[in-house]
N, C-alpha and C positions, 0 to 999 in steps of 0.2 A: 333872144330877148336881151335887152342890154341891162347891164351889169352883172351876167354869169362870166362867173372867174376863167380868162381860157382865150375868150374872144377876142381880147384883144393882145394877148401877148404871141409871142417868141414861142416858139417847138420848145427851145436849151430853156428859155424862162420859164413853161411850163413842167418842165424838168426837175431844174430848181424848186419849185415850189412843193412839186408833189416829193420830193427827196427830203424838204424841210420841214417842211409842214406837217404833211401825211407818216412821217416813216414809220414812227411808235404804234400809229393812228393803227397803220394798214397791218401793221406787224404785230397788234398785239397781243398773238398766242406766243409769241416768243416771252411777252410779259410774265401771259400766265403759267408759262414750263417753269421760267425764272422764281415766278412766287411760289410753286409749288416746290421745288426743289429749295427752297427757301423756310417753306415750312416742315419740310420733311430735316433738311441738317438741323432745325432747331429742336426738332422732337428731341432728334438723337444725339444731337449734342447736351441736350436738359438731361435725360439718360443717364449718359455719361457722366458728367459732371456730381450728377447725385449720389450717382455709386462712389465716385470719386471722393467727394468729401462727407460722407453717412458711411462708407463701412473702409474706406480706406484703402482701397483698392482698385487701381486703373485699369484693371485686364477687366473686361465682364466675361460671367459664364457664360457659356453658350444657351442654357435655358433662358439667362434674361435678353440674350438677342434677339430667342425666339419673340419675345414677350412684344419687344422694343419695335420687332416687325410687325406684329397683330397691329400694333397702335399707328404705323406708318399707313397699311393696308386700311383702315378704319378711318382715318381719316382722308386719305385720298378717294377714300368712297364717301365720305359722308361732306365733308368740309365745301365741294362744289353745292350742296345739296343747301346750303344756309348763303349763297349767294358771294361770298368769299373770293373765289375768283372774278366776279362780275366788275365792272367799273364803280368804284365809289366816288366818283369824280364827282365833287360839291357836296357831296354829304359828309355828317360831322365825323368827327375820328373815333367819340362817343358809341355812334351808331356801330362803326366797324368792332369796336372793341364790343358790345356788346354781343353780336353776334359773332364773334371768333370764343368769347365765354362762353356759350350756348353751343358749339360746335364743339369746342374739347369738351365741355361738361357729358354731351351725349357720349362722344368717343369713350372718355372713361367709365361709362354708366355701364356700354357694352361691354368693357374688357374686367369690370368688377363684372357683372352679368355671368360671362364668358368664365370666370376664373370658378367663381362659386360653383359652377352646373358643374364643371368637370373638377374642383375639389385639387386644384393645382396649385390655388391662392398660397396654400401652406409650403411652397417650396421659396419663397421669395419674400426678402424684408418689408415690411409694409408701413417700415419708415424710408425706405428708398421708394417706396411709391408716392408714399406722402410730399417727399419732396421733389421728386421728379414731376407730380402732379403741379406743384406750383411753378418751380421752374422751366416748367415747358410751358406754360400760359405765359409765363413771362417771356420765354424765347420768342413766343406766336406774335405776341405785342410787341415786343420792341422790331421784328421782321418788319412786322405792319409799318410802323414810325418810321423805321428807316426807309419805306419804299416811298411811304410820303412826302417824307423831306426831296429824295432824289426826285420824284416825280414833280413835283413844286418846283425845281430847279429848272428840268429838264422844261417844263411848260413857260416857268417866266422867259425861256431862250427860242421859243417859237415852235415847239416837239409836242407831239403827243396832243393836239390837238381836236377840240370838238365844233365841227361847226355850224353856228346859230343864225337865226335872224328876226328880230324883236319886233312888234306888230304894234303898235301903242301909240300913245299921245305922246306932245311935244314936252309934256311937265315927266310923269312918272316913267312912259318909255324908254325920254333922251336920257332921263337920270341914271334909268338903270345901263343903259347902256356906257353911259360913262365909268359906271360902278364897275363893269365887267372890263372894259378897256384899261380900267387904272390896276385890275388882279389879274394878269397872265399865267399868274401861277395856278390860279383854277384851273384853265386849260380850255375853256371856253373863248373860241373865236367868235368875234359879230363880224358876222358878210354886212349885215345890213342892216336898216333899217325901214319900215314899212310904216307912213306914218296917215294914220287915220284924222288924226285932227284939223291938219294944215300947221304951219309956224314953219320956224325957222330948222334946219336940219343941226344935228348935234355933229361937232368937230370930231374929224377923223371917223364916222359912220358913214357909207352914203345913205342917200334916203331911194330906196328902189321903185318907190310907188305906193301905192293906195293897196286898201284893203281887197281890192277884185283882182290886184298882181300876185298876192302871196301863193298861191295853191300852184300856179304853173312856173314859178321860181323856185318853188321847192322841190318840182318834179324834173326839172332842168339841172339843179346847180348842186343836187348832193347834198341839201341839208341832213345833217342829224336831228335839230331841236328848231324847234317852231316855239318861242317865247309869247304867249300875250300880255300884254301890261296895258290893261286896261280899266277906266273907275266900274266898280261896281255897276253903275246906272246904267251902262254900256251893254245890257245883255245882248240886246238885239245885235251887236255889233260880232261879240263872243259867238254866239250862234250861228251867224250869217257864216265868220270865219270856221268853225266846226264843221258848216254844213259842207263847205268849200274841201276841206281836208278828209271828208267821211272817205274818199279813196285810200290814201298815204297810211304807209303804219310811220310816218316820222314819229318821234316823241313829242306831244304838246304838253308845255307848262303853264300857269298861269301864274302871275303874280299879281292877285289884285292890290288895290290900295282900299287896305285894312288897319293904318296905324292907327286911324280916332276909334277903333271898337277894343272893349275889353273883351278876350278871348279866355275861357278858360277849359282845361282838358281836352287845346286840341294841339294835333302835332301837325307842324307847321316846318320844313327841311328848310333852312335855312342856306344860302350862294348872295356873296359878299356883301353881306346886311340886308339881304331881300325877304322874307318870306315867301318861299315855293309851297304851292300847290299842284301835286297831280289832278288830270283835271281825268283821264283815262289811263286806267293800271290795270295788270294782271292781277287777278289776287295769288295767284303761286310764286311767290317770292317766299324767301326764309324756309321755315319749320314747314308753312303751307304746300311749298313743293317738295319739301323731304316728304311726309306722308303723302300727298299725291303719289309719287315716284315709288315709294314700298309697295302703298295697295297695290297699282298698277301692276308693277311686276309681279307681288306676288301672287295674287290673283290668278291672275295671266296664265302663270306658272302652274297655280293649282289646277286651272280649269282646262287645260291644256291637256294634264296629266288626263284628268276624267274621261275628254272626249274624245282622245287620239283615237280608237276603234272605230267612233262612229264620225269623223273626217274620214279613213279611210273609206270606212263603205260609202259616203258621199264621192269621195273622188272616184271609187270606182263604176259609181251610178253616173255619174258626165260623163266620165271617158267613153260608157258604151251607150249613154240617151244621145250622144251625136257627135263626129268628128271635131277634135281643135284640143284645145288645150285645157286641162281641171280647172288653171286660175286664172282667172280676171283681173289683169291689173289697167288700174287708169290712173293718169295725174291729179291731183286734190291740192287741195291749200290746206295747210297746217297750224301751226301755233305760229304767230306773226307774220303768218302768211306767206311763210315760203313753204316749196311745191315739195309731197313726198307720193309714193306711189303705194292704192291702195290696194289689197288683197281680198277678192272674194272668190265663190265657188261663180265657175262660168255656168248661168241658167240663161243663155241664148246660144242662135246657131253663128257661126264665125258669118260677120258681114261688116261691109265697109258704111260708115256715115256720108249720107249723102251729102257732100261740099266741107264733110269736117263739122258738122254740125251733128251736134251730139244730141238726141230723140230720149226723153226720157220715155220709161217703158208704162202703157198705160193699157187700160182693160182688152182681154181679148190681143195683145202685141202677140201677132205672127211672128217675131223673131225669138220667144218664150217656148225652149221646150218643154213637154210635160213632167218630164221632170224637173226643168228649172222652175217651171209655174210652182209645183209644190217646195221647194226650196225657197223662193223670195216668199209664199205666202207663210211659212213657220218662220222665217226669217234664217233658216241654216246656210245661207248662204254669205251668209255676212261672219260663220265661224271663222275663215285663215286669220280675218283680223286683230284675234288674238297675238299672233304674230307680229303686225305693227304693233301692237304695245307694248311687246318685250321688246322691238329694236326702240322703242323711246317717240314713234312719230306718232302715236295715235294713244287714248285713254281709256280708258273702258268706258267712264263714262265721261261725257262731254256732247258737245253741240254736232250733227252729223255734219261729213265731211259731203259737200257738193262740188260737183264735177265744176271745173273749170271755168268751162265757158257758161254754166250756168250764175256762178258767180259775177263773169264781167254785165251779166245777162240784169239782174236783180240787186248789184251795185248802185246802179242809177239809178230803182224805183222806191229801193227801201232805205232811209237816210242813214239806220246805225246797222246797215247788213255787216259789213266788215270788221263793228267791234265782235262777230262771233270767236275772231282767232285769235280772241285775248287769251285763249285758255287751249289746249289740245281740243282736236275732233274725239270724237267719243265712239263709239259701238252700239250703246245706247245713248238714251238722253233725258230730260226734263221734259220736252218737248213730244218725244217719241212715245213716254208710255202714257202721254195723257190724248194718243189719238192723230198727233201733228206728223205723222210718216206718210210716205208710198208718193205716190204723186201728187206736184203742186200744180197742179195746171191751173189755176188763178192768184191773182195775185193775193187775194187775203189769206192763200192757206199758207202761202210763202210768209206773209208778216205776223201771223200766228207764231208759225214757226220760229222765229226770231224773237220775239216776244217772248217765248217761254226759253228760249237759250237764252237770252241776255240775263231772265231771269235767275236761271242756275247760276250763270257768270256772277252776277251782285252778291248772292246767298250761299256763295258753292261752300260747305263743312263738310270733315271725311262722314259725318253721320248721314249730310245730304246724300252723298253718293252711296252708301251702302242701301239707305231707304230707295232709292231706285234702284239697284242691280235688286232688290228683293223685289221689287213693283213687277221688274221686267219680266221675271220669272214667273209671275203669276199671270199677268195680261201682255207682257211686251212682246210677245215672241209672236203670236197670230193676232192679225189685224183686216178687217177690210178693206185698209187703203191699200196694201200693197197686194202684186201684182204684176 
C-alpha cells in the first residue's frame, strides 16, 4: 500500500531509520532497569543523607541497612504495581508525581506496618525516618524531572519515538497535526494523515487516504496510536472507524472539538494544548492493578494450599481413566491479546483435530472420558489454572479465555468481541455464573457471553470480584451447559 514507510527506500536507509528512530523505542526495558536503578540509588541515597545530617553520622549500622533494604524490596515490588515504569509519554508531570506519592506513601504504610507487628520500630531514630521519609520522595521526584528533561531532549533529536496517524478533518485534524509536528519533544511521530473531509493536505503530513484506508495501514505500517479528531456531529464517522479497528489492539484516542462546551469535573489528559480522551482503556491501571495483582495471587496461593490433595487425586484419576498426559495445555489470547498457554486437567482421550480445526466439545462428545465427563461437569478441570494466575497470565476472575481459532472465528460476527482482553482471562466470570458457560454453538450465546464480560470490564471493583468468586461457589462450579 503506498505510503508504508520501507517501500520505497534503500536496505542501509532502512537501517538508518530503524537505528534512529526506533532505538529507545525498541529498547525500552533498557529505559526501565535505568529508571529502576534510579529509584532504587535515590532511596538509598535519601537514607544516607538523612542519617547523615540527623544524627551525624556517615557509617550506617548494619540494622538500618537492613531496614533501607525492606524499603528497596518494597518498592521494587510495589512501584511497577501504580504504572511507574510504564510510558508517561504526553501525560502531565502532575499526574506522575501524584502517583510516585501514592507509591511511597504505601511503601512506607507497609514498612511502619512491618516495624509495629514485630516491635523493632524502637531500635531506630524516627527522626531519621521522618526525614529520610521526605527526602526520598524528593529523590523519587527530582529522578522523575531529570528523566523528562533528558527524554524531551532525546525526542526533540528524533529518539524514542511513537508512532501516530491522525484520522480527522482539514480544520481540527491539520491543526492538531501541526500542534504535534511543532513538539518533538512529546515523542509523538505523525506517519500520516487520513483525511475524512476533503481540502487541502497540511505541510510536511502526507495525507494517506480516506477513512476506508485506515484499518489496513495500520495493520501494515506498525502503528502504535490511531488519533481521531473529529467534530462531535461526526459519530457515524467515529463508529464506522471503531468498527474498522474492532480487530487491532493499536491505542485509539480521540480528541474531539470540545472548546465552546463548559466542562466541569471531568479529567481531560492534555498532549500539546489538545484535550485527550481515551475512548477504550483497561480499568487496571494504578492502585486498580495493585489490588487486582494481591487478590489474585493471594488467593491463588490460599486455594492452592487447600486443594493440593484433591489435584492430586484428580491427576491420578486421568493418568489411569486413559493413556496421555494429566494436563491440557492450549494457546489462548490474554490481556491485550497476546498468546499464553492455558492449563487444565486433560478430560479427553489424546486425538488429532481434524485439519487444525479446533471442535469445541458438545453433548455425548465421544472424545470425553468418563471421567473427564465428570470433571468438565463440576468444572474441576479448570483447577491447574490456579497456576496461570500465580505466573500473572490469567485472573481468577475475569472474561473466559477462548481457544484461538475460536476467537479469529467470532471476531468478525461480534463488533466489541475483542474489547474482552482489556482485562485478564479469568477462571471464572460475570458471565459464567449467570449461566453463559459450556458450549456456544450459536451465535447469541456467544454475544450473551460478551455482553456480560464487557459488563464486568465497565464495573469491575475488588468487591465485584470477591461477590463472584462467593457466587461461584455456590452455583459456579455445576452447570448444564457444560459437558
Amino acid at each position: 500500500m503506498e505510503g508504508i514507510p520501507g517501500e520505497n527506500e534503500s536496505q542501509s536507509g532502512v537501517f538508518v531509520t530503524v537505528m534512529r528512530r526506533g532505538l529507545l523505542k525498541e529498547h525500552s526495558s533498557i529505559l526501565n532497569a535505568v529508571l529502576h536503578l534510579l529509584d532504587w540509588a535515590g532511596i538509598i541515597f535519601a537514607a544516607w543523607l538523612a542519617h547523615r545530617l540527623y544524627l551525624g553520622n556517615s557509617s550506617l549500622p548494619a540494622a538500618y541497612g537492613v531496614v533501607i533494604g525492606i524499603v528497596v524490596l518494597l518498592s521494587a515490588l510495589l512501584f511497577p504495581r501504580f504504572n511507574l515504569y510504564e510510558a508517561w509519554r504526553g501525560a502531565s508531570l502532575f499526574d506522575e508525581v501524584r502517583a510516585m506519592t501514592l507509591a511511597w506513601a504505601l511503601v512506607l504504610s507497609l514498612l511502619f506496618a512491618f516495624a509495629f507487628t514485630t516491635k523493632m520500630g524502637i531500635q531506630f531514630s524516627r527522626g531519621w525516618i521522618g526525614i529520610w521519609s521526605v527526602l526520598g520522595w524528593s529523590a523519587l521526584v527530582c529522578g522523575r524531572l531529570l528523566l523528562r528533561v533528558g527524554l524531551r531532549w532525546l525526542r526533540s533529536h528524533g529518539y524514542n519515538q511513537r508512532r501516530i496517524v491522525i484520522v480527522g478533518t482539514e480544520g481540527l485534524g491539520e491543526e492538531l497535526a501541526e500542534r504535534l509536528l511543532i513538539s518533538p519533544w512529546i515523542g509523538l511521530q505523525v506517519t500520516g494523515f487520513f483525511n475524512v473531509g476533503g481540502g487541502a493536505p497540511q505541510p510536511g503530513v502526507p495525507v494517506l487516504g480516506g477513512l476506508p484506508d485506515v484499518a489496513d495501514y495500520v495493520a501494515k505500517a506498525r502503528i502504535d496510536q490511531v488519533w481521531i479528531a473529529l467534530p462531535l456531529k461526526d459519530q457515524d464517522k467515529v463508529e464506522s472507524l471503531l468498527h474498522e479497528l474492532r480487530h487491532s489492539v493499536v491505542d485509539i484516542r480521540f480528541v474531539p472539538d470540545i472548546f465552546g462546551f463548559r466542562l466541569l469535573n471531568h479529567s481531560v489528559t492534555e498532549v500539546a494544548g489538545f484535550p485527550v480522551m481515551n475512548l477504550s482503556a483497561t480499568p487496571m491501571v494504578g492502585v486498580n492493578r495493585l489490588v487486582k495483582a494481591v487478590e489474585d495471587r493471594l488467593l491463588a496461593l490460599l486455594i492452592l494450599l487447600m486443594i493440593s490433595p484433591l489435584m492430586l487425586l484428580i491427576a491420578l484419576g486421568v493418568k489411569l481413566s486413559s493413556p496421555g498426559p494429566v494436563l491440557f495445555k492450549q494457546g489462548r489470547l490474554g490481556w491485550d491479546g497476546q498468546p499464553f498457554k492455558v492449563y487444565k486437567f486433560r478430560s479427553m482421550v489424546v486425538h488429532q483435530e481434524t485439519g487444525g480445526q479446533l471442535t469445541q466439545a458438545s453433548r455425548g462428545d465421544a472424545r470425553v472420558t468418563p471421567f473427564g465427563a465428570f470433571l468438565r461437569r463440576s468444572s474441576l478441570d479448570e483447577l491447574p489454572q490456579f497456576f496461570n494466575v500465580l505466573q500473572g497470565t490469567m485472573s481468577i476472575v475475569g472474561p473466559r479465555p477462548h481457544a484461538i481459532s475460536h476467537n479469529e472465528q467470532y471476531k468478525e460476527l461480534i463488533d466489541d468481541y475483542m474489547q474482552r482482553h482489556k482485562v485478564k482471562p479469568g477462571i471464572t466470570g460475570w458471565a459464567q455464573i449467570n449461566g453463559w458457560r459450556g458450549e456456544t454453538d450459536t451465535l447469541e450465546k456467544m454475544s450473551k457471553r460478551v455482553e456480560y464480560d464487557l459488563y464486568y470490564i465497565e464495573n469491575w471493583s475488588l468487591w465485584f470480584d470477591l461477590r463472584i468468586i462467593l457466587l461461584t461457589v455456590f452455583k459456579g462450579f455445576i452447570n448444564k451447559n457444560a459437558y
